[in-house]
C-alpha positions as protocol buffer text, in pm:
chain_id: "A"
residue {
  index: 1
  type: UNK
  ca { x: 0 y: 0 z: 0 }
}
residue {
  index: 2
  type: UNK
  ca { x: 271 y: 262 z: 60 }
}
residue {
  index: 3
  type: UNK
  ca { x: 379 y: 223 z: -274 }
}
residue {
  index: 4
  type: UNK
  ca { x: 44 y: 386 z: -376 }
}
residue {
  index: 5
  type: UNK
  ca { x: 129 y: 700 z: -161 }
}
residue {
  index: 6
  type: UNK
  ca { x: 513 y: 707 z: -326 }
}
residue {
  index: 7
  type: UNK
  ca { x: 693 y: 588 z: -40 }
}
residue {
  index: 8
  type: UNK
  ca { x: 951 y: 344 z: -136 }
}
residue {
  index: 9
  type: UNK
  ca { x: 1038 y: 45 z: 80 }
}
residue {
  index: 10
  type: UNK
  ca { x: 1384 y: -31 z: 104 }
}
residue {
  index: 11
  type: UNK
  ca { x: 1438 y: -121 z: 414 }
}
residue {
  index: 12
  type: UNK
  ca { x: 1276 y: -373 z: 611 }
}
residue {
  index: 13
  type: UNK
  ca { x: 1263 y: -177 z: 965 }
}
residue {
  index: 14
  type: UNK
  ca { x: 1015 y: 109 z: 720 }
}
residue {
  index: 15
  type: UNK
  ca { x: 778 y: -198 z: 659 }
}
residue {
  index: 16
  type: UNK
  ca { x: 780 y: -311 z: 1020 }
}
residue {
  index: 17
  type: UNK
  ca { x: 724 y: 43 z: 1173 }
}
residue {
  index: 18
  type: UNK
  ca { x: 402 y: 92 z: 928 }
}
residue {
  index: 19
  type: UNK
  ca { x: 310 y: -265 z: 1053 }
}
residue {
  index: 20
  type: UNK
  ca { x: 273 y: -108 z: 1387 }
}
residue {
  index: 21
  type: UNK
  ca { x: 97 y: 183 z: 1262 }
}
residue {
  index: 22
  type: UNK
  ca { x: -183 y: -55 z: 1119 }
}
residue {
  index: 23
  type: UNK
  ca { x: -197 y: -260 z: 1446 }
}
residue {
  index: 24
  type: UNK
  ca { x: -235 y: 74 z: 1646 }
}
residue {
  index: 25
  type: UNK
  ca { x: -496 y: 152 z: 1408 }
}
residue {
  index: 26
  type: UNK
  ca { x: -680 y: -147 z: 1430 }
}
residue {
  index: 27
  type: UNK
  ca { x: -683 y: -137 z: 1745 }
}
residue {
  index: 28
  type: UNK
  ca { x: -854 y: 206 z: 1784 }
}
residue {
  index: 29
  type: UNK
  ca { x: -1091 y: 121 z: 1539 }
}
residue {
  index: 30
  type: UNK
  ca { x: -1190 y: -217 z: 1763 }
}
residue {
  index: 31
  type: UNK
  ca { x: -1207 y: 32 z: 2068 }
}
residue {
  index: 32
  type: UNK
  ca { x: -1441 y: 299 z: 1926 }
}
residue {
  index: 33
  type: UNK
  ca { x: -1638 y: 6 z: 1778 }
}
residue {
  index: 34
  type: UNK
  ca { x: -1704 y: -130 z: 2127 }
}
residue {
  index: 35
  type: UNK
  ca { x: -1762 y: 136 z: 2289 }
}
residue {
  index: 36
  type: UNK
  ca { x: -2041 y: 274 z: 2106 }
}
residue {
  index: 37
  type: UNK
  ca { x: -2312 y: 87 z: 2288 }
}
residue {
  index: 38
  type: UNK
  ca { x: -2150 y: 221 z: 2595 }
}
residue {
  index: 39
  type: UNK
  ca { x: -2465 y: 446 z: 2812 }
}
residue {
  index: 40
  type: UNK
  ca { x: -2163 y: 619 z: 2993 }
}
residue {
  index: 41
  type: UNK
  ca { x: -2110 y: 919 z: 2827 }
}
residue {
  index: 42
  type: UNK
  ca { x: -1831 y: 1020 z: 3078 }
}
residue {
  index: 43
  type: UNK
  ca { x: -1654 y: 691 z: 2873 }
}
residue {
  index: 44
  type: UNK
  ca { x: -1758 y: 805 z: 2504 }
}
residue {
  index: 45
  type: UNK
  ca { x: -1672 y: 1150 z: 2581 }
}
residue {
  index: 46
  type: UNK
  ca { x: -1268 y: 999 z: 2655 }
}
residue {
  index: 47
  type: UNK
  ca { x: -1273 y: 797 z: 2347 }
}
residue {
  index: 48
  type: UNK
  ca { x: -1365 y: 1088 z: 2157 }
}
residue {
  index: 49
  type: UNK
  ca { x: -1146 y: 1305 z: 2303 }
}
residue {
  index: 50
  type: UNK
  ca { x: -863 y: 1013 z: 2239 }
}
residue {
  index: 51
  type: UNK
  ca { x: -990 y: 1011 z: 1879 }
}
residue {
  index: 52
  type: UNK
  ca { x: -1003 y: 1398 z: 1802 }
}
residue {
  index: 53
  type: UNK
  ca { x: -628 y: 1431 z: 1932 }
}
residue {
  index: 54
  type: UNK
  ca { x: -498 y: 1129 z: 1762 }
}
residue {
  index: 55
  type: UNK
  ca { x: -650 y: 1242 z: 1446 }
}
residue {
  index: 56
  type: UNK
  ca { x: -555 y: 1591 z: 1487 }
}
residue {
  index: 57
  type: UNK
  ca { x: -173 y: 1469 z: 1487 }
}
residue {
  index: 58
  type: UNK
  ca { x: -237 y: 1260 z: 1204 }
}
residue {
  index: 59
  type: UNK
  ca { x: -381 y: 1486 z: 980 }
}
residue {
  index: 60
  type: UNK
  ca { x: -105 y: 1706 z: 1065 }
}
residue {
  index: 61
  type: UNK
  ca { x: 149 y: 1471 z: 1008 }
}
residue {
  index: 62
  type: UNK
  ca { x: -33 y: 1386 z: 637 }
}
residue {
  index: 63
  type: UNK
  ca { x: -26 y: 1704 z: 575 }
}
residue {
  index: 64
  type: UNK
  ca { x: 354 y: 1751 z: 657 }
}
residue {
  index: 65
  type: UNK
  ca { x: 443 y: 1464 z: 473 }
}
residue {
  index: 66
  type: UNK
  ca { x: 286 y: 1585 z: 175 }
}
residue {
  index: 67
  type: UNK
  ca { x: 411 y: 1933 z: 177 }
}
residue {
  index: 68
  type: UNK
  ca { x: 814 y: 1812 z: 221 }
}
residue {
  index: 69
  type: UNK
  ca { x: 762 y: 1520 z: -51 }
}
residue {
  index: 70
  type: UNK
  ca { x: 795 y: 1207 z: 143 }
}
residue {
  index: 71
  type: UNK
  ca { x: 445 y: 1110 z: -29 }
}
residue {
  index: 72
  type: UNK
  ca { x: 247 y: 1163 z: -335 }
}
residue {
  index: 73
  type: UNK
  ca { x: -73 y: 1399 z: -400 }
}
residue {
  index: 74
  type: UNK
  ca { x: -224 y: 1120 z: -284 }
}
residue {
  index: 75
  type: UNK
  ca { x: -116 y: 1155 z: 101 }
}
residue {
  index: 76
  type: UNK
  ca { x: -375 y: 1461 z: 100 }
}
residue {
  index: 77
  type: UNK
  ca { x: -659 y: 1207 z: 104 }
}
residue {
  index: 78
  type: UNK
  ca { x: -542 y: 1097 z: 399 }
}
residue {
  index: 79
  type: UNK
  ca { x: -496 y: 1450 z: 569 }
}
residue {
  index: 80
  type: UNK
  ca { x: -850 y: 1498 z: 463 }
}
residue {
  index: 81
  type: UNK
  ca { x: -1040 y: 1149 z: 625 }
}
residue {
  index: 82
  type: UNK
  ca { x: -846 y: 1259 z: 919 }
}
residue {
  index: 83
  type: UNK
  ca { x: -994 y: 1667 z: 937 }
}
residue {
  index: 84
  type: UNK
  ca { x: -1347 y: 1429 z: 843 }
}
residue {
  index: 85
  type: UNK
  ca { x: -1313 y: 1223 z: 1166 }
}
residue {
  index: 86
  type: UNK
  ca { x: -1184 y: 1540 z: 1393 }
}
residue {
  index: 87
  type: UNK
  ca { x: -1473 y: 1693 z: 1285 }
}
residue {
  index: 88
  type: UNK
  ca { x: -1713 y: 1413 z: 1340 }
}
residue {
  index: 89
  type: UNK
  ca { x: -1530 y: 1349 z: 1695 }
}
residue {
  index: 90
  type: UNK
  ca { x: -1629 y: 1770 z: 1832 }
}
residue {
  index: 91
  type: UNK
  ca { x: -1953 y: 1720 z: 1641 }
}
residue {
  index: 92
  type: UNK
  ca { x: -2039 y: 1424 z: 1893 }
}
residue {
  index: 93
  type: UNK
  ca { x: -1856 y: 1596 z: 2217 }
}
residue {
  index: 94
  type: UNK
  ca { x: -2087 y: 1935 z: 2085 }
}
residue {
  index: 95
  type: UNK
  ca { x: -2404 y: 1748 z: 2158 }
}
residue {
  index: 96
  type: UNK
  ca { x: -2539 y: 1772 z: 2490 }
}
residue {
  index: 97
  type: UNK
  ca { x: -2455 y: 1467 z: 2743 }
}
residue {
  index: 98
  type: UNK
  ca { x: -2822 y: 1458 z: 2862 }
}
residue {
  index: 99
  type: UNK
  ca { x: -2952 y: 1393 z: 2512 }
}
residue {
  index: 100
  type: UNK
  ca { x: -2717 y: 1094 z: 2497 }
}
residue {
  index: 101
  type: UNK
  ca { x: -2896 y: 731 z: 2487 }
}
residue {
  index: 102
  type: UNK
  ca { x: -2870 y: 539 z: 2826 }
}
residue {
  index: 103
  type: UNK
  ca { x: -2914 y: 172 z: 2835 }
}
């Protein structure tokens, strides 16, 4: 898949550090997905907090990337799904706790 963005792999250590990445992201994913049934909003609102930071970072890191040329145009599709899912993350955290669904 990196090849797509116009990183080159030369190295093995580069493929085993993005390996991480995609646990770390799995992982988060598995989390969120979990804990949307969750009636404790005091719990939601920490993932989402979690989320909006992480993403924050990431989309600034895309966009970094981009910008010095250690990806192709097509690392600003990935600065954009993460300004999507900050976005989504202070929509949710804008709407009021008491309106939130309890089990």
């Amino acid at each position: 898949m990196a090849e797509l963005y116009g990183v080159k792999m030369p190295q093995p250590n580069a493929t085993l550090n993005i390996q991480f990445f995609g646990s770390a992201l799995l992982s988060i994913g598995i989390i969120a997905w979990f804990a949307r049934e969750s009636a404790d909003w005091a719990t939601v609102r920490g993932i989402l907090i979690g989320s909006a930071v992480g993403d924050a970072v990431g989309c600034f890191i895309s966009m970094w990337g981009t910008v010095k040329g250690l990806t192709n145009a097509l690392g600003w599709s990935s600065a954009i799904l993460y300004a999507l899912l900050v976005l989504a993350a202070i929509y949710c955290l804008s709407t009021d706790a008491k309106s939130y669904k309890t089990a």
